[in-house]
N, C-alpha and C positions, 0 to 999 in steps of 0.2 A: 492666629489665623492669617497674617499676613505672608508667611511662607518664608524661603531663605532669601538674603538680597543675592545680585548676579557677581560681589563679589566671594560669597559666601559659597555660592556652588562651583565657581573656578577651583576652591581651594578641594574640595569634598572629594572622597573617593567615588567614583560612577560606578554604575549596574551591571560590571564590564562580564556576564556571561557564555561562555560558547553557542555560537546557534548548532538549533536541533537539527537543522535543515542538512547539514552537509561535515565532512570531516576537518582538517587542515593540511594542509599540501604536504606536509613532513607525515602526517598519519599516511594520507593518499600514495607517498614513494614507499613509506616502509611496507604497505602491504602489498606491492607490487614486487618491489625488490627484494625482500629480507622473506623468502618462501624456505622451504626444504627442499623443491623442488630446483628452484633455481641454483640453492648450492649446490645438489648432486651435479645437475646438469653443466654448471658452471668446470666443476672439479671434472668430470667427461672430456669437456670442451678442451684444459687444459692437457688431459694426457693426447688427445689427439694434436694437437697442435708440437706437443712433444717428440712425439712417438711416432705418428700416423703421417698422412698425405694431407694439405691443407684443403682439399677437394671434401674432403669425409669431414669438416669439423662445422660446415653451414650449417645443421642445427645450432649452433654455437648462436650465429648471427638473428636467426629466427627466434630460440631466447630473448635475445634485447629487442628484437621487432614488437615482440608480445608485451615486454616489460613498457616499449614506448607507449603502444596502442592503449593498453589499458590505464596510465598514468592519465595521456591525454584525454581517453573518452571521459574519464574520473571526473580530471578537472571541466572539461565541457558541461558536465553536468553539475558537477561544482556551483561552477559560476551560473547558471540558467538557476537552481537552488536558490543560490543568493541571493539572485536579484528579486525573482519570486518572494521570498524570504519580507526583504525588505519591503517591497509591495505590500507583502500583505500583511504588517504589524500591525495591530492594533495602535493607535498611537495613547500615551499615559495623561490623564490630567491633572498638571499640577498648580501650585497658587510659587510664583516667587512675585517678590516686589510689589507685593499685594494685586498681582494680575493674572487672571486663570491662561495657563498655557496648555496646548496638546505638545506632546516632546516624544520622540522616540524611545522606547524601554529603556535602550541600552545610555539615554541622556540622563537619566532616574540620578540622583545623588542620595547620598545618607544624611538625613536631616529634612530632604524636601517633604512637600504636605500635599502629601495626594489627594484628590478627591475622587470618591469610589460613588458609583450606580448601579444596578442592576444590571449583571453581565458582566462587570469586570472584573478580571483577573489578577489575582493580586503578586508581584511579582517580585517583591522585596518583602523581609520583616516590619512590623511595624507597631504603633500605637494609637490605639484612636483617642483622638481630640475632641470630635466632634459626632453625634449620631442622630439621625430624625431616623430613627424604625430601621435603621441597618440590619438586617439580619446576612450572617455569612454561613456560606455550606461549605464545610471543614471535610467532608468522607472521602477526598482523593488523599488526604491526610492521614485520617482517625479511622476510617469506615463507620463510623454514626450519619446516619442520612438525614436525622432531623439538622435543620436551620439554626445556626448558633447567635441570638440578640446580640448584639455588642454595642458596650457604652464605653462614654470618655471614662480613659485610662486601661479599656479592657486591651492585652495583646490579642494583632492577628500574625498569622503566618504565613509565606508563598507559598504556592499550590492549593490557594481557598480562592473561592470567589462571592463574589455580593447576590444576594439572589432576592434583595426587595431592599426597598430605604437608599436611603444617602447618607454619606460622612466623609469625616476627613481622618486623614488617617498618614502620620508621623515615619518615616521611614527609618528603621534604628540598626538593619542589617540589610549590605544590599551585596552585590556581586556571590561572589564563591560564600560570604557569612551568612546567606539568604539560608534558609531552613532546609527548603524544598533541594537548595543543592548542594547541602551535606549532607540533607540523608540521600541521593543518589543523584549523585553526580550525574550520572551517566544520562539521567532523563531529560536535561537539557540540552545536550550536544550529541550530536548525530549518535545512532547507535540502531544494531539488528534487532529487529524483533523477529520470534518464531519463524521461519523460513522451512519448509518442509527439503525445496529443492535446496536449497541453501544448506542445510544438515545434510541432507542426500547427497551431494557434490562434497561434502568434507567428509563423508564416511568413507565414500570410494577411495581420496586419497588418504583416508588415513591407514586403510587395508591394504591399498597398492604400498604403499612406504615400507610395510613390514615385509611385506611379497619382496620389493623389490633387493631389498640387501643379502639374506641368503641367496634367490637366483643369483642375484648378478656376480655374488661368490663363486656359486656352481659354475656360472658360465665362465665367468676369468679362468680358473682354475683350468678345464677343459678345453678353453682355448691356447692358453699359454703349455698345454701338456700334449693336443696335436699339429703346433705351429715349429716348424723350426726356426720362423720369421716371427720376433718381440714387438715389433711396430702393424704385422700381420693379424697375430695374438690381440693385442689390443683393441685391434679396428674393428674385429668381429666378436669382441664381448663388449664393447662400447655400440654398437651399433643393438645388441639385444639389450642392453639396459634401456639408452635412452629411449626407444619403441615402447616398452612397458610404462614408461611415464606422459600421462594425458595431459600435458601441459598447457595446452591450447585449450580444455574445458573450462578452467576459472577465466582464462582469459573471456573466452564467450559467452559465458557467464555475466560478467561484469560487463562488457559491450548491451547486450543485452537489457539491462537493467539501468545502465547509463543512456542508452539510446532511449527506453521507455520513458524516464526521467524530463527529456530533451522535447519529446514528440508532445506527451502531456503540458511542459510546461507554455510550447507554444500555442496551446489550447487554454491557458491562463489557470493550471492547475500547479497548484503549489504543493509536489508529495514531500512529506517529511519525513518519512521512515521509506528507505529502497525495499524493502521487503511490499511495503503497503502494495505493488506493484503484482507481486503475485499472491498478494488476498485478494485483489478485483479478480482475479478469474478465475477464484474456488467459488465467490459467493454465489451462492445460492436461494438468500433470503435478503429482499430489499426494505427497511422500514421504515418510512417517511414519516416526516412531520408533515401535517395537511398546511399552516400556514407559513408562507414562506418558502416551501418546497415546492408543493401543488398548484401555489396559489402565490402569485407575485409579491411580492415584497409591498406593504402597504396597507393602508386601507381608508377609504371614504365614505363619513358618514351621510348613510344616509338616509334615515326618518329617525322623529320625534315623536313617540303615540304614546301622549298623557293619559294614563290610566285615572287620573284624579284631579277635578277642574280646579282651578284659584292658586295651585301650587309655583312656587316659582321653578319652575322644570327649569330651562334656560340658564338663570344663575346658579342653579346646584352643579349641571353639568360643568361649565365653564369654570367654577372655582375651584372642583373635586380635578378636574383636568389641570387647573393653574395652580393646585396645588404641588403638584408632584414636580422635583426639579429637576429628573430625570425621567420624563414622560418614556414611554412605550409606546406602541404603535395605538393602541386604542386613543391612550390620549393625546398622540398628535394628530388622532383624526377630528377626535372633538375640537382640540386646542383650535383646529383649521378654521373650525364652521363660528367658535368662542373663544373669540381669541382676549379678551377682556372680562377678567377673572377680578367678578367685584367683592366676593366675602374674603375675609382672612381667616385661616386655619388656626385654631388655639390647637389641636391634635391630629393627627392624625395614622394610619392605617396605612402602609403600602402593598399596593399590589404584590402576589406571591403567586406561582402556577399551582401549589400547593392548595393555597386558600380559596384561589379563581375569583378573588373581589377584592375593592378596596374601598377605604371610606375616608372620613374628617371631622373631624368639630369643628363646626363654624361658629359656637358659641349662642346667641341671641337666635341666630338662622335655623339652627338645630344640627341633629348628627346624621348625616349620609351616607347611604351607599352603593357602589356601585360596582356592579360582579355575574356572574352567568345565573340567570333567570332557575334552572334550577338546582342550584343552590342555594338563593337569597329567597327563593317561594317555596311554598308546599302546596301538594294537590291542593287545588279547591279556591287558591288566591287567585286575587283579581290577575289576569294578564297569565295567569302558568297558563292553559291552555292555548292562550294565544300565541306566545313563546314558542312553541311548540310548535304550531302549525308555522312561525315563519321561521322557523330554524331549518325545516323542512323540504325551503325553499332554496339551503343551501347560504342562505344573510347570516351571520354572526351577530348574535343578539344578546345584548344585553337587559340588566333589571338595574332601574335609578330606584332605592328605595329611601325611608325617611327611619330612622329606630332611635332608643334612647340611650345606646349604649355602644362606643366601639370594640367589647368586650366580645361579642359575639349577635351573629347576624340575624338566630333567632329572633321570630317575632315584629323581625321589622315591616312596614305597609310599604308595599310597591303603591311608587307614583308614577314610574313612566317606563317601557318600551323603548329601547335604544337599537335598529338597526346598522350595518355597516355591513359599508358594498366591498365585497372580495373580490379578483380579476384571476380568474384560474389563466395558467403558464397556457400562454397559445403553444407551444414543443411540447405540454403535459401527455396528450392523450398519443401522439408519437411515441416519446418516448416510454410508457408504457407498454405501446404494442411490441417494440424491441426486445422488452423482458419477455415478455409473457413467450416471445420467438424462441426465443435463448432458453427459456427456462430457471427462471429466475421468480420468485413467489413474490409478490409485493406485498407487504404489510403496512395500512393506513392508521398510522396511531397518535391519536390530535388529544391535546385537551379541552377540544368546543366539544359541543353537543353531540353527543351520536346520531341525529335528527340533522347537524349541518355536514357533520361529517359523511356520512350515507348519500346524501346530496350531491355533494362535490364528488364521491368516488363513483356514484352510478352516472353522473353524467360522463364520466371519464373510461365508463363501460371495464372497470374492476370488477373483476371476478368475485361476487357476493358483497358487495358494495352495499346492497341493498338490506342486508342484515347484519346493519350495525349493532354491536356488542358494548353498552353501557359497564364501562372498567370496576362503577364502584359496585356491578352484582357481583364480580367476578371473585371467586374462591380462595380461599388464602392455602389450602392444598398444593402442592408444588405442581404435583401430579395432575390435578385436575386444574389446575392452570395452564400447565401445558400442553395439555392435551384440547384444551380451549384456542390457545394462543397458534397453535398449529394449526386447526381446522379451521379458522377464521378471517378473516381478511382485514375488517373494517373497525376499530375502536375507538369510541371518543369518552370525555371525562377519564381519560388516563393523569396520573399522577406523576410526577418525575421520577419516585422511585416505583412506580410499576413499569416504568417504561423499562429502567435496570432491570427489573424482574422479567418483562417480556421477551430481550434479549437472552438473558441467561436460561429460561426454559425453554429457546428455540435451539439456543448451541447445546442445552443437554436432551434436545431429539437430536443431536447428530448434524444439524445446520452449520452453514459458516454463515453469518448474518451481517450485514453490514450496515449502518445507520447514520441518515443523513437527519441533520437539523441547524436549525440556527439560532434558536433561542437558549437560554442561561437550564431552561427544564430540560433541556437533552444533554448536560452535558455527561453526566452519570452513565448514561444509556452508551453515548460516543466512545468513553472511554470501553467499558466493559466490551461494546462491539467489538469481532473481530477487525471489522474494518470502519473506520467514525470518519465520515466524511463529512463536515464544513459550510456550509455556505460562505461567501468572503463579506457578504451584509451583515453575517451574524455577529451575536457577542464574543467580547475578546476571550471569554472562558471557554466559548464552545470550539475557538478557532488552537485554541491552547493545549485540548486532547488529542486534535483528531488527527488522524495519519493523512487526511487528504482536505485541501481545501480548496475550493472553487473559486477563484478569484474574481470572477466573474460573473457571477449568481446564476451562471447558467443550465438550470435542469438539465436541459439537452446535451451537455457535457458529459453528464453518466454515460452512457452509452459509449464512448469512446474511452472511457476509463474502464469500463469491463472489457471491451475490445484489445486495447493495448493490455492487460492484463494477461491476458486467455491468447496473446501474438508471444508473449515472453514465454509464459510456463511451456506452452505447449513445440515453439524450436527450438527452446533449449533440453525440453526432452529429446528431440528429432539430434541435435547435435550432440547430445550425449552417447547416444547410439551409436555413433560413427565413435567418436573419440573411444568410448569402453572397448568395443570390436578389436581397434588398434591393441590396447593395453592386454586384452583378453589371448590374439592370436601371439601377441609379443610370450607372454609369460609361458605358453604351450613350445613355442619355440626354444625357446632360454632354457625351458626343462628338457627337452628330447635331445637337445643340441650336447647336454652338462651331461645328462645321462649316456647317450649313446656314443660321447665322445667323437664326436667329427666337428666339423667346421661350421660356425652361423651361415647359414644360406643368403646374407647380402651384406651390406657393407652401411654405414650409418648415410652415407649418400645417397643411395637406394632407398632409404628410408624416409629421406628429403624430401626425393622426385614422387614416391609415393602417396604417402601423406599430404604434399601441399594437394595435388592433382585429384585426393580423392576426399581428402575430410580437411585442409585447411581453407583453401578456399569456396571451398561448396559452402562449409559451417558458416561463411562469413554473411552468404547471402540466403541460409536456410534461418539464420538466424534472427534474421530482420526481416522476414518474408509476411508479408499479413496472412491471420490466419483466425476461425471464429470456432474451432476446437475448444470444445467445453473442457476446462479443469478438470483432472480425476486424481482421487488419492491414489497412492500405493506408486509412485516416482519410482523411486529405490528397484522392487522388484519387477515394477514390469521393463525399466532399461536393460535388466541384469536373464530377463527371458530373452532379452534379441542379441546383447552382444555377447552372452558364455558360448552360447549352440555357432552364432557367427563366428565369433575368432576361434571357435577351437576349427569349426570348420575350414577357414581359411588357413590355419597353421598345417594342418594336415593337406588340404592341396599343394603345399608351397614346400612339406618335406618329401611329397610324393614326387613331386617335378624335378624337385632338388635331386633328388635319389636317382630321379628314372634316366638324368641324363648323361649322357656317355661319352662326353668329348672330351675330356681328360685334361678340361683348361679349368682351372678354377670359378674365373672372370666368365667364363659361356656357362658355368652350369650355375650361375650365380643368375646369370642374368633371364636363365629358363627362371629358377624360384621367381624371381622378378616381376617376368610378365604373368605367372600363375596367380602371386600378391596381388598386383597391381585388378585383374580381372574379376577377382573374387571380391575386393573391398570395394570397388566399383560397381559388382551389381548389390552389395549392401547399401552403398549410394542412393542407386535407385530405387532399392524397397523403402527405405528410411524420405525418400525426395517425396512418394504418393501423399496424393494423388497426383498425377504427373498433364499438369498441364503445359502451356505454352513453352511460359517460361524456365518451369521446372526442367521439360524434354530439353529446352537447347541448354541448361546450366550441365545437365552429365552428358549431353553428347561433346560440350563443350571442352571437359575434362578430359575426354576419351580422345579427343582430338589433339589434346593437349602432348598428352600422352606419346600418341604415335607419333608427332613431332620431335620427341624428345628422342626416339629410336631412328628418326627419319634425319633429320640434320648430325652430320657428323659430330661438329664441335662438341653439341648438345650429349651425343651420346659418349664423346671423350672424356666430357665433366664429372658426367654421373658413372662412366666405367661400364657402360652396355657393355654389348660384343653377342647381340644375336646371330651365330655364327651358324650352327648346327639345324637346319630346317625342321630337322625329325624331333629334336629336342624340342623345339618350341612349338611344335604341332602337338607333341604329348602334353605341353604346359597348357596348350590349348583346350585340351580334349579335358585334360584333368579340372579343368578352370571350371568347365561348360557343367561336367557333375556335380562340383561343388555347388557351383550356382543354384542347380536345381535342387540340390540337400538344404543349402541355406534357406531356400522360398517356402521347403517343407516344416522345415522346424521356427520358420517366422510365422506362417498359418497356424502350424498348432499351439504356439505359442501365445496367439490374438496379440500379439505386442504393438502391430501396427494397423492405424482404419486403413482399408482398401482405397 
């Protein structure tokens, strides 16, 4: 039990695991750089540069702009991760040179001797040494949810943790040999969970990529077959290819999720999964732990009401309290008021959220205990009633009783009444009104009394607060449990694993649920949640599942975590719109272009001036725009309602204009499809921009200004190859624009794709 000496762990192998929190800067370039996209575009770039006018190859440039942007946002987020990260470790306790150290995880060596408490997480292989009542919960391992005893010499495994007792416990596998990360690796370093957009966004490119190879066959072919000019040929089937690839989508995408990353972590939220980002703005179902959530971190005792005179009340408390060597919050409140712990334990009992009591043999003094009033009394016993009425009052109460056995609590005689003062979160009842705004269901699920918990939620003016629901009536029917667990609000005497079960009957009515806690009984619950939020007070096991942790114990944080959630889903919907439209009106062109055998209607430059003016930089600031649009399922088709009907309607203005002009210059009738594009995709701008306030109106008028600049200054219009020459020409692109627009507005109404 002395531990390694300090030359003994210089020599050792360390804990050296990847953090969850983020990727590595060579993962971070290859998924920026090593795309399919980037190689086509890449290979584009080069026959332009070849073959073409160096004017028409600035996609090319715009490529690596994108590639820079998103490497950098990455790593910005990266690093804000990190530090986060390291913030908020838990730190390990171990024994070298015979003296207890706190040491960061990744300090762990193979051989060192931890010491474990309720709540910790176990983060290496190991061997226990030593046990007073250790019990460890193995089910993110085994899925067995019972508490596994463990004595000197039994193995434990990473991905268990302590859920009552103390020990010490021998490290025999750490780093990459560790259990937990051989059987998947993956779960300790950065990695996606479930993303709906995130799948939505790689389906579209996975359908464009197959789209993209025969058109862009059709169009070469067609182009090089009506060009007498090879570098001609080229420019205008490079120009329809690169159009159909939405390349700028993952980039904003990723900005997007990078930025949420940044904005939360200056708010002291440590997210570990980047998806976690867009499960705050599905949920739909919030479910709290009463303490420590609701109710501040802590607690002070405060009355003693001896049920029975001559007993030593006072020394039982104090020694049952100096018993335990890793007190919990109950008993550092006693430990506070008795802090001089005169019997010695020959036995004892640790506390379990399971069991909701703990006890001792003090030997000659007799055997105690101490646990929730009803579970230690039955009707009729001295103090149940009383119990009751101060649980009522919202005090956390407990039963000191006196039995002859730590075998079981049966039968034992209550000797005293133990109050303790809670301090509900002064942001509680705020941050409650938020949801209830938003629409978001709160569920209060404590293991106190349903009588304290009722208390605490009806002063907090929860919706049926007042008919608490006692978990141990509750049904073992799946069915009729959740159909309980739905219509109800308020639960106390939950069990660690009812609380898994109360989870998983809410996501099989169809909920996305998310669940906050901070003690070692939630962690079951954290994991299974869609979204397992943290406390940064709480134990290292509960901070070890969950996708989000609060660094900063502040409730009032939530609120700005389903905020920045429901800011990402819902502009990278907005900017997906605009990006699909492109790809949607490209691939309608590419085909009538191959089929009908004539010329692309503009040139990859044209494409340039377009796109930045109407979806690259708009997307930059639609992107990041705050916004309190609730989550909806069904991404995928409702983007695919606004940009099929949009880009086909724009491709058909733009062959209509193309068509209808008549000045026999290639460059002027290019430049009518041009301003026809440019007008059409611009008022998809503005339907996709609503509701169109301040800043929204000067961001497309902004554009529009842009624009006619880009026709108004010569240079400007040299670069990109205008030449509005023909007045009549570009009054019919006009005219034809003005229809489209109105066809567009029709089939985005019947569509419902966008709120007004």
């Amino acid at each position: 039990m002395h531990g390694l000496t300090s030359a003994q762990v210089a020599e050792a192998k360390t804990n050296d695991v990847p953090r969850r929190s983020s990727r590595s800067l060579s993962a971070i370039v290859r998924a920026n750089v090593l795309t399919l996209f980037n190689l086509v575009i890449g290979l584009l770039w080069a026959l332009i540069l070849i073959f073409g006018e160096w004017q028409d190859s600035v996609f090319g440039l715009i490529m690596v702009a994108n590639v820079l942007i998103g490497i950098v946002q990455e790593l910005r987020a990266k690093r804000t991760l990190d530090k986060l990260a390291v913030v908020g470790q838990s730190p390990v306790t171990v024994r070298r040179d015979g003296q207890d150290r706190l040491i960061p995880p990744h300090q762990v060596v193979l051989g060192d001797l931890i010491l474990l408490g309720p709540g910790d997480h176990l983060l290496v292989d190991g061997e226990v040494v030593a046990s007073d009542g250790l019990e460890i919960d193995e089910s993110l391992l085994t899925g067995e949810a019972d508490p596994v005893h463990k004595r000197p010499g039994d193995r434990v495994l990473s991905g268990s943790f302590a859920v009552a007792g103390t020990g010490a416990v021998t490290a025999t596998a750490v780093g990459a040999d560790a259990y937990a990360v051989r059987l998947a690796e993956e779960a300790s370093r950065f990695h996606l969970a479930h993303s709906e957009l995130r799948d939505g966004v790689a389906r579209f490119i996975r359908y464009i990529t197959w789209l993209v190879i025969p058109i862009g066959a059709l169009l070469m072919y067609s182009q090089l077959r009506n060009s007498v000019d090879f570098g001609t040929a080229i420019t205008g089937a490079v120009a329809g290819i690169v159009t159909m690839i939405p390349e700028g989508l993952v980039l904003m995408t990723s900005i997007a999720f990078a930025v949420g990353v940044v904005r939360l972590g200056r708010r002291g939220c440590l997210v570990q999964e980047l998806p976690a980002i867009e499960g705050l703005a599905r949920v739909d179902v919030l479910c709290l732990d009463k303490t420590g959530t609701l109710t501040a971190g802590g607690m002070k005792l405060d009355r003693v009401l001896p049920l029975r005179d001559g007993l030593p009340v006072e020394d039982a408390l104090a020694s049952l309290a100096g018993a335990d060597s890793r007190p919990n919050g109950t008993a550092q409140a006693i430990r506070a008021s008795y802090p001089a712990a005169p019997w010695q334990a020959l036995d004892t009992v640790p506390f379990s959220s399971a069991r909701k009591w703990s006890g001792a043999d003090f030997g000659p003094h007799g055997t105690w205990l101490l646990g929730a009033p009803d579970v230690l009394l039955a009707p009729g016993d001295d103090g149940y009633d009383q119990a009751a009425e101060l649980s009522a009052t919202g005090a956390r109460v407990l039963a000191l009783c006196r039995t002859s056995s730590l075998s079981a609590p049966e039968g034992c005689k209550p000797v005293a009444l133990i109050t303790l003062e809670q301090r509900i979160r002064p942001d509680a009842e705020e941050t409650l009104r938020y949801f209830a705004a938003q629409g978001v269901t709160v569920k209060v699920i404590s293991g106190d009394s349903p009588a304290a918990v009722s208390a605490i939620a009806t002063g907090l003016n929860i919706p049926g607060g007042d008919r608490a629901v006692d978990a141990r009536t509750l049904p073992d029917d799946p069915e009729e449990l959740a159909e309980l667990v739905d219509t109800h609000t308020v639960f106390g005497r939950v069990t660690p694993q009812q609380k898994r079960l109360f989870v998983g009957a809410l996501q099989a009515r169809g909920h996305t649920v998310a669940m906050t806690g901070d003690g070692v009984n939630d962690v079951l619950a954290l994991k299974d949640a869609d979204l397992g939020i943290a406390m940064g007070a709480g134990s290292p096991a509960t901070k070890a599942v969950a996708q989000v942790v609060l660094l900063d114990d502040r409730f009032a944080t939530l609120p700005h975590l389903v905020g920045e959630g429901r800011r990402v889903l819902a502009n990278i919907e907005r900017v997906s719109g605009l990006f699909l439209t492109k790809t949607f009106y490209a691939i309608v062109l590419s085909l009538a272009t191959g089929v009908l055998g004539m010329m692309f209607p503009f040139t990859p430059r044209h494409s340039t001036l377009v796109n930045a003016v109407t979806i690259g930089f708009p997307a930059l600031f639609l992107a990041l725009a705050p916004t309190l649009d609730r989550a909806r399922s069904g991404f995928v088709p409702r983007v695919l309602r606004l940009a099929v009907p949009a880009g086909v309607i724009c491709a058909v203005a733009v062959l209509l204009a193309y068509a209808a002009a008549r000045s026999g210059s290639l460059e002027q009738d290019r430049t009518s499809a041009v301003l026809a594009l440019f007008l059409t995709t611009w008022w998809v701008l503005v339907l996709v921009a609503r509701p169109l306030n301040r800043w929204r109106i000067i961001l497309v008028a902004a554009m529009a200004a842009l624009f006619g600049l880009a026709l108004a200054l010569p240079f400007v219009r040299d670069l990109f190859a205008l030449r509005p020459g023909d007045l009549a020409d570009d009054l019919t692109a006009v005219g034809i624009s003005v229809v489209a627009a109105a066809a567009i507005s029709i089939a985005v109404r019947l569509a419902g794709t966008l709120r007004p």
